[in-house]
C-alpha positions in Angstrom: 20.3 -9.4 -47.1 17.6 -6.5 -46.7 15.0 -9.5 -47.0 16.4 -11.9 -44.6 16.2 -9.1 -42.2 12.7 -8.0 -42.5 12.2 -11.7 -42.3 13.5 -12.0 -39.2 12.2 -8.8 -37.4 8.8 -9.4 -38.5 9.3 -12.9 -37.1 10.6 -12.1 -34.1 7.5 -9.5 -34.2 5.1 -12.3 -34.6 6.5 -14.2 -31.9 6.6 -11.5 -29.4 2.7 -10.2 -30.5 2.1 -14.0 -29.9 3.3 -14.0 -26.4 1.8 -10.6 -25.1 -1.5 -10.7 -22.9 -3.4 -8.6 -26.3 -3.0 -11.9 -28.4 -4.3 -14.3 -25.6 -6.7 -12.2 -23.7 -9.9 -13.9 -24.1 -13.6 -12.8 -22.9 -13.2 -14.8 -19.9 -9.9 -13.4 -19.0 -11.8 -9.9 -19.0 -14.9 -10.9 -17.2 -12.4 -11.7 -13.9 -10.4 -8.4 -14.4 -13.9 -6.9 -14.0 -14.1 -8.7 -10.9 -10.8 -8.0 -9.2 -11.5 -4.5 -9.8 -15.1 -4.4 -8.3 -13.3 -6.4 -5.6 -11.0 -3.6 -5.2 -13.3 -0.8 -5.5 -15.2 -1.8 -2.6 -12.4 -2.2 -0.4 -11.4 1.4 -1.4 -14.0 3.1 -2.1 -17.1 1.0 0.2 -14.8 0.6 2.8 -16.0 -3.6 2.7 -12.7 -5.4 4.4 -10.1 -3.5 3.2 -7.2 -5.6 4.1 -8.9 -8.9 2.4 -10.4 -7.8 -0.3 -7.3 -5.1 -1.4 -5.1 -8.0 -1.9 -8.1 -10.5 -3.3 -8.8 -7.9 -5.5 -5.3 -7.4 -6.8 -4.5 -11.2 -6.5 -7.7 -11.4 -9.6 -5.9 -9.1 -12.1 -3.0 -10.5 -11.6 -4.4 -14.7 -11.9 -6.3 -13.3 -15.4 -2.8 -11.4 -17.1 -3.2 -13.5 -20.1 -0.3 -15.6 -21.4 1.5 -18.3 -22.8 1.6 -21.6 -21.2 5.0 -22.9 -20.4 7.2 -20.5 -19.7 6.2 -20.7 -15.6 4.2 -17.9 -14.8 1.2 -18.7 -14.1 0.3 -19.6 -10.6 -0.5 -23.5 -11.8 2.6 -23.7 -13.5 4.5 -25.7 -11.4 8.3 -23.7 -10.6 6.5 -20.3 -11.1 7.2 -17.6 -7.9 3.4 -17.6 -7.5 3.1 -21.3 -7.9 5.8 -21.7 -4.9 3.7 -18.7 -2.9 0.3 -21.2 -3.8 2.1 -23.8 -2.1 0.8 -22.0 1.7 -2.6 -22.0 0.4 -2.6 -25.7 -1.4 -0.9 -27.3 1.4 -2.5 -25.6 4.2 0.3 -23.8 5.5 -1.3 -20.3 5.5 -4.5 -21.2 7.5 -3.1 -22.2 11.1 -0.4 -18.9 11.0 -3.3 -16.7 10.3 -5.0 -19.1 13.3 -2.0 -18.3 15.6 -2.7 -14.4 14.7 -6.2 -14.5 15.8 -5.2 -16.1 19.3 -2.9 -13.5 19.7 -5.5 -10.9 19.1 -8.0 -12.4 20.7 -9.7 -11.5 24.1 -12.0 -14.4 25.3 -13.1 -12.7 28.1 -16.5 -12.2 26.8 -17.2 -15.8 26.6 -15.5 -17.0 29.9 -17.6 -14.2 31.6 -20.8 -15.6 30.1 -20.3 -19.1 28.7 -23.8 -20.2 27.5 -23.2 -17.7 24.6 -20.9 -20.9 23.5 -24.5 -22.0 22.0 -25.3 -19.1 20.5 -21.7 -20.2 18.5 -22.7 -23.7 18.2 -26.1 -22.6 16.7 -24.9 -20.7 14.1 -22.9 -23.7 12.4 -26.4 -25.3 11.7 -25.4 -23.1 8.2 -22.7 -25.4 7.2 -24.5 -28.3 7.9 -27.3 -27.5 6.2 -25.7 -26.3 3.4 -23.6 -29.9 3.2 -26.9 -31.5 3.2 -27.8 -29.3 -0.2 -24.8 -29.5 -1.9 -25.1 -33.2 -1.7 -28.5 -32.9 -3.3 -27.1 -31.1 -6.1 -24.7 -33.6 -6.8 -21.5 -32.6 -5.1 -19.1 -35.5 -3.6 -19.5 -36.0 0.3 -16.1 -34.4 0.7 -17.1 -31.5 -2.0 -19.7 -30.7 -0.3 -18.4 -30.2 3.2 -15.6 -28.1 1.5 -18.5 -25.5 0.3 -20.3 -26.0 3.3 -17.9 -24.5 5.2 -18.2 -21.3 3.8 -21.2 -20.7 6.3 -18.4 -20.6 9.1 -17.8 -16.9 7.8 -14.2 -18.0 8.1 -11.9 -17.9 5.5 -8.8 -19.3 6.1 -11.2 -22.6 7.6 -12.6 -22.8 4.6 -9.4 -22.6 2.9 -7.8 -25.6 5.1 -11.0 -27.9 4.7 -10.7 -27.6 1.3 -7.3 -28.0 1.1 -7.5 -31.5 2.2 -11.0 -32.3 1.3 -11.2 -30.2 -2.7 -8.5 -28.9 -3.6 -9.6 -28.4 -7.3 -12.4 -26.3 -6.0 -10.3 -24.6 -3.9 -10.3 -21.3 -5.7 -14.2 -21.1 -5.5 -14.3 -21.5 -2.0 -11.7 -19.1 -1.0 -13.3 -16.4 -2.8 -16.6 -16.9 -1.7 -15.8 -17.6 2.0 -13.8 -14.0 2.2 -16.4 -12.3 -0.4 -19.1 -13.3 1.6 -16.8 -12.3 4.9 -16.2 -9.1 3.7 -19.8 -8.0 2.6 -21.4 -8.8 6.4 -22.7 -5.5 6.7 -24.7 -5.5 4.2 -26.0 -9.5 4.9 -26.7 -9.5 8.2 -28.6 -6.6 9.4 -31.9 -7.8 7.1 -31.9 -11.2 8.6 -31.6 -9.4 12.1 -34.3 -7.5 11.0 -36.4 -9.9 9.9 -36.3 -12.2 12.7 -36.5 -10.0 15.7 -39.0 -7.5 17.2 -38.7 -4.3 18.0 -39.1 -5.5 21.9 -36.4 -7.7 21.8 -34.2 -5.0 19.9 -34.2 -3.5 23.5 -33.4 -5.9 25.7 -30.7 -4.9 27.9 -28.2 -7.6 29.3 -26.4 -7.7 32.5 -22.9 -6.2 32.4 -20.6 -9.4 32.2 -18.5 -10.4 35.5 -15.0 -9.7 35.6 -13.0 -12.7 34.8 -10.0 -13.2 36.5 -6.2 -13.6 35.0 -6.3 -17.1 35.6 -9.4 -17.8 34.2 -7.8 -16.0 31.0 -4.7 -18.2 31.2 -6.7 -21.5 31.9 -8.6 -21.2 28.8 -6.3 -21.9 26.1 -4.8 -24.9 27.8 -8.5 -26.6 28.9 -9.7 -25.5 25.4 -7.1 -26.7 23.4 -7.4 -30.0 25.5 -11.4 -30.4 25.3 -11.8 -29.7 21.5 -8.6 -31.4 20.4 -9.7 -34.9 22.3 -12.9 -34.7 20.7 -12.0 -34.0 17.4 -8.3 -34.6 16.9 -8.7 -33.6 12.7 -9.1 -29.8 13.9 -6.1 -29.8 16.1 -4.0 -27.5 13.3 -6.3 -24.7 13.5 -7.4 -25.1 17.0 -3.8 -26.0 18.6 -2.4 -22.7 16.4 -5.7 -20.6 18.2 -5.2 -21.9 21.5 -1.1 -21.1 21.2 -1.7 -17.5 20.2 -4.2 -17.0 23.0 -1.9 -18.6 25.7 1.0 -16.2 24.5 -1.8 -13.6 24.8 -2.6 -14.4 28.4 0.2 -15.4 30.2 2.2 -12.1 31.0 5.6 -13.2 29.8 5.1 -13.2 26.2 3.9 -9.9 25.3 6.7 -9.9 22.6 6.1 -13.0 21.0 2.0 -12.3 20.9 2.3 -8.9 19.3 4.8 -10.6 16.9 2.4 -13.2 15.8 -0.6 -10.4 16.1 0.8 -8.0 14.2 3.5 -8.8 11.7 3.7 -12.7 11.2 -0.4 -12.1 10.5 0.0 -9.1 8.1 2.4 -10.8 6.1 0.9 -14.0 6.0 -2.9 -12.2 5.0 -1.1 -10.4 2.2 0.3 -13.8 0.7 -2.6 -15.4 1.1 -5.0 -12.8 -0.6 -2.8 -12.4 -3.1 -2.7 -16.3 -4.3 -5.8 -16.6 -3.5 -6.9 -14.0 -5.9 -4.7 -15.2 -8.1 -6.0 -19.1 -7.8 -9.4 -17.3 -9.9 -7.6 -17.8 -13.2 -9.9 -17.9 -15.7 -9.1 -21.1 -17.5 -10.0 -22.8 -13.5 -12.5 -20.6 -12.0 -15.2 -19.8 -14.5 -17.1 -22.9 -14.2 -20.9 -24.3 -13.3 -19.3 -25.4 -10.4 -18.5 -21.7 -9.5 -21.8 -20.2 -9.5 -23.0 -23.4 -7.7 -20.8 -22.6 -4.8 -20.9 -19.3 -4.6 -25.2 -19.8 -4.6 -24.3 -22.8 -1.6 -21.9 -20.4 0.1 -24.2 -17.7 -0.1 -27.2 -20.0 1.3 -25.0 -21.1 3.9 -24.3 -17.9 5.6 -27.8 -17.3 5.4 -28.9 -19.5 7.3 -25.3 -19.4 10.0 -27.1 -15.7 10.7 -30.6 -16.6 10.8 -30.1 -19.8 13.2 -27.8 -18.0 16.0 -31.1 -15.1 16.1 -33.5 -18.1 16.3 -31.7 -19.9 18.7 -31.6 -16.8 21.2 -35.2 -16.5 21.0 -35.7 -20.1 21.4 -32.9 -20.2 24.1 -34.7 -16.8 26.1 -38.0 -19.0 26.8 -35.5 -21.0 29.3 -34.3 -17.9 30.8 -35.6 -15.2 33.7 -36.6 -11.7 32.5 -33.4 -10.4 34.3 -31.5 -12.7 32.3 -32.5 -12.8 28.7 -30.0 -12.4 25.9 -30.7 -9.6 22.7 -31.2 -11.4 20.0 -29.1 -9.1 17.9 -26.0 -10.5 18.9 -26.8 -13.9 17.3 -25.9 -13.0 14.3 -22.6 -12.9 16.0 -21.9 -16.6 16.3 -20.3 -16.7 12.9 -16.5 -16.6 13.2 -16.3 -12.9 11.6 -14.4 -11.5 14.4 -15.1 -8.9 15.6 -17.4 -7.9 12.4 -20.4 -9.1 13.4 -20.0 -8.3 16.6 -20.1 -4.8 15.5 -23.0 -4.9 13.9 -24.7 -6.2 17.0 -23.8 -3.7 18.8 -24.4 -0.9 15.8 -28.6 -2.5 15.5 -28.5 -2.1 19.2 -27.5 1.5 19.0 -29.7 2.1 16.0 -32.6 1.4 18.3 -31.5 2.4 22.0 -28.4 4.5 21.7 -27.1 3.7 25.2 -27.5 0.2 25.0 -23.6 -1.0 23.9 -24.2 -4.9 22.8 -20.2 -4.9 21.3 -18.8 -6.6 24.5 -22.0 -9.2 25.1 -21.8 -10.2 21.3 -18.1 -10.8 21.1 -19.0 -14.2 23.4 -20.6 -15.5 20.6 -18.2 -13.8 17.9 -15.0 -15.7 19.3 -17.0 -19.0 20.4 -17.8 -19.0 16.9 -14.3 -19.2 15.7 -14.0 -22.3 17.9 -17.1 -23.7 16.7 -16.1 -22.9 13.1 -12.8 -25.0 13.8 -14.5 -27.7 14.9 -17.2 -28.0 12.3 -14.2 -28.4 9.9 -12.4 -30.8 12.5 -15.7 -33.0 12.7 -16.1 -33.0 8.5 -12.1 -34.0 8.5 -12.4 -36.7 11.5 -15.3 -38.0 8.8 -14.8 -37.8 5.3 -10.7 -37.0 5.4 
C-alpha cells in the first residue's frame, strides 16, 4: 500500500514537473523574455513610448511562459482567452478603433491652414515603397513584401491591418517592428535630420499658419473621406474610421462621443492590442530568418520615410519665394508618428534657434502622413489583396 502510494505521488510529481514552464523552457523561450523586458525597461526607465511598449513589453513575457501544447493557453491555441483577444489583431478588428481614436484626437488644422505640406506626407511614403521593391529582391512574395513595407509608414496599427489581410503568418514580425521602430523615433530621426540639412536651413523661420475656420474643420472629414475612399476604396476601414473620429471632433454636437472614442474606447483597445501583440512573439513563431529580415527591411524603410520627406523640402524650397520656404526639419514629420515627430521638429528647431517653435508647422505633415500612410496600405490592398 506504502508503494502504490509513492508510486502515485511521484507520478503525479512527474507529470506536474512535466507540465511547468522549468521543464519546457528552452533557450529560445529565454532569448524573447530578454526582449520583453528590454522592451519594458525603456518604456520605464528611457521613457521610449510608454503606453506601447509597456504593454508590448509585457505581452513578450507573457507569449514566451513556456508550456504544454494542448491544454489552450497559448495565444495560437485556438479556444484560449488570449487566442479569442488575438482575434482583434488577426482579423483586423483592432486597427480602425484605434483609427477612430486618432480622428478624435486629431486637429487638422495645421494641414488645412497650409496644405502643400500634404507632400511633404506624400514624400515620406517613398520608404514603403522602396522598401517593397527590396523585399522583393530578397525573395519575399509580392503580398509579403508590401506587408513589411509598410512598416516605413511609422504606423502600427496600418501595418498591423495590411498584414492582416496580406501575411498574416508574419504578422507578429511586423507588429513588433512597426511599434519598435515607432517608439524609438527620437533616437532615429534626429541623425538623418542632421545629416541632410544645413545649419542655414535649420533657421528658417515659416510664416505663422492662417486661421482656419470651423467650417473648414468640419468640411474636412467629409471631402477627405470622399476623395481618398473613391480613389482607393481597399483603405476605406482605416480611412472611413479616421475621417468619423475627426467629424465627431469638429462638428460641435459630439463632444461626448469624441472624448469617448479619444480617450477610453482607445486606451482600452491599445492595451489589448499591445498585449496580443506582444504576446503573438512566441518563440516557437517569431524567432525566424524571416524575423531579422523584417526587422533589417522595416528598419531600412523608415530610414528612408525620414530621409525622403527632408529631401523633398529642400527639393520643394527651390519652387518657393524666400518669404515662403518651408524648414526642412519638419520633414521628418511626414511619417504617421503623431505627434512624435512633430516634436522633434520642433525640439531640432529649438536646439538651434530657441524662439523659433516648428511644433504647429510640422504637425501638417505629421497628420497628412497618417492619411498618406492609409492610403499606401489602401493602394498595396486595391493591388495585391
Amino acid at each position: 500500500m506504502e508503494l502504490d502510494l509513492a508510486q502515485f505521488l511521484t507520478s503525479n510529481f512527474q507529470q506536474f514537473w512535466e507540465f511547468t514552464g522549468f521543464h519546457n523552457v528552452t533557450y529560445e523561450h529565454l532569448i524573447m523574455i530578454v526582449v520583453g523586458l528590454f522592451f519594458i525597461y525603456l518604456a520605464i526607465k528611457k521613457d521610449f513610448e510608454p503606453m506601447l511598449l509597456v504593454p508590448i513589453g509585457f505581452g513578450i513575457l507573457v507569449g514566451n511562459i513556456p508550456f504544454q501544447m494542448g491544454n489552450e493557453i497559448g495565444i495560437y491555441e485556438e479556444g484560449s482567452v488570449l487566442n479569442i483577444l488575438y482575434n482583434g489583431v488577426r482579423a483586423g478588428w483592432y486597427p480602425p478603433l484605434i483609427f477612430l481614436g486618432i480622428g478624435a484626437m486629431t486637429d487638422f488644422s495645421s494641414l488645412l491652414a497650409n496644405p502643400k505640406l500634404m507632400l511633404v506626407g506624400a514624400a515620406a511614403q517613398f520608404g514603403i515603397f522602396g522598401a517593397y521593391m527590396v523585399a522583393l529582391w530578397l525573395g519575399f512574395m509580392p503580398d509579403q513584401a508590401a506587408a513589411i513595407a509598410i512598416i516605413g509608414g511609422a504606423d502600427g496599427p496600418t501595418a498591423i491591418f495590411l498584414s492582416s489581410k496580406l501575411a498574416p503568418n508574419l504578422m507578429g514580425a511586423i507588429a513588433v517592428s512597426a511599434y519598435s521602430y515607432m517608439a524609438l523615433v527620437p533616437v532615429i530621426q534626429p541623425p538623418i535630420m542632421r545629416l541632410f540639412t544645413t545649419k542655414k536651413e535649420r533657421l528658417i523661420r515659416m510664416k505663422p499658419a492662417r486661421a482656419v475656420s470651423q467650417n473648414e474643420k468640419i468640411l474636412f472629414p467629409i471631402f477627405g473621406l470622399l476623395l481618398t475612399c473613391f480613389f482607393v476604396p481597399s483603405g476605406l476601414p482605416l480611412l472611413g474610421m479616421l475621417f468619423f473620429g475627426n467629424l465627431l471632433r469638429e462638428s460641435g454636437v459630439t463632444t461626448r462621443l469624441a472624448k469617448t472614442a479619444s480617450n477610453a474606447l482607445t486606451d482600452i483597445v491599445t492595451m489589448l492590442l499591445g498585449l496580443t501583440v506582444g504576446a503573438s512573439t512566441q518563440a516557437s513563431e517569431f524567432l525566424t530568418k524571416e524575423t531579422i529580415l523584417i526587422f533589417a527591411l522595416g528598419f531600412m524603410a523608415f530610414v528612408i520615410a525620414s530621409a525622403s520627406g527632408v529631401l523633398f523640402v529642400k527639393f520643394f524650397n527651390l519652387f518657393l519665394s524666400k518669404d515662403k520656404k518651408i524648414n526642412p526639419l519638419i520633414g521628418n514629420a511626414g511619417v504617421s508618428a503623431v505627434p512624435m515627430s512633430a516634436r522633434i521638429s520642433n525640439n531640432m528647431g529649438l536646439k538651434y534657434d530657441p524662439s523659433n517653435y516648428l511644433l504647429m508647422h510640422a504637425m501638417g505633415p505629421n497628420v497628412a502622413g497618417v492619411i498618406g500612410s492609409a492610403v499606401a496600405a489602401g493602394v498595396l490592398l486595391g493591388f495585391l489583396g
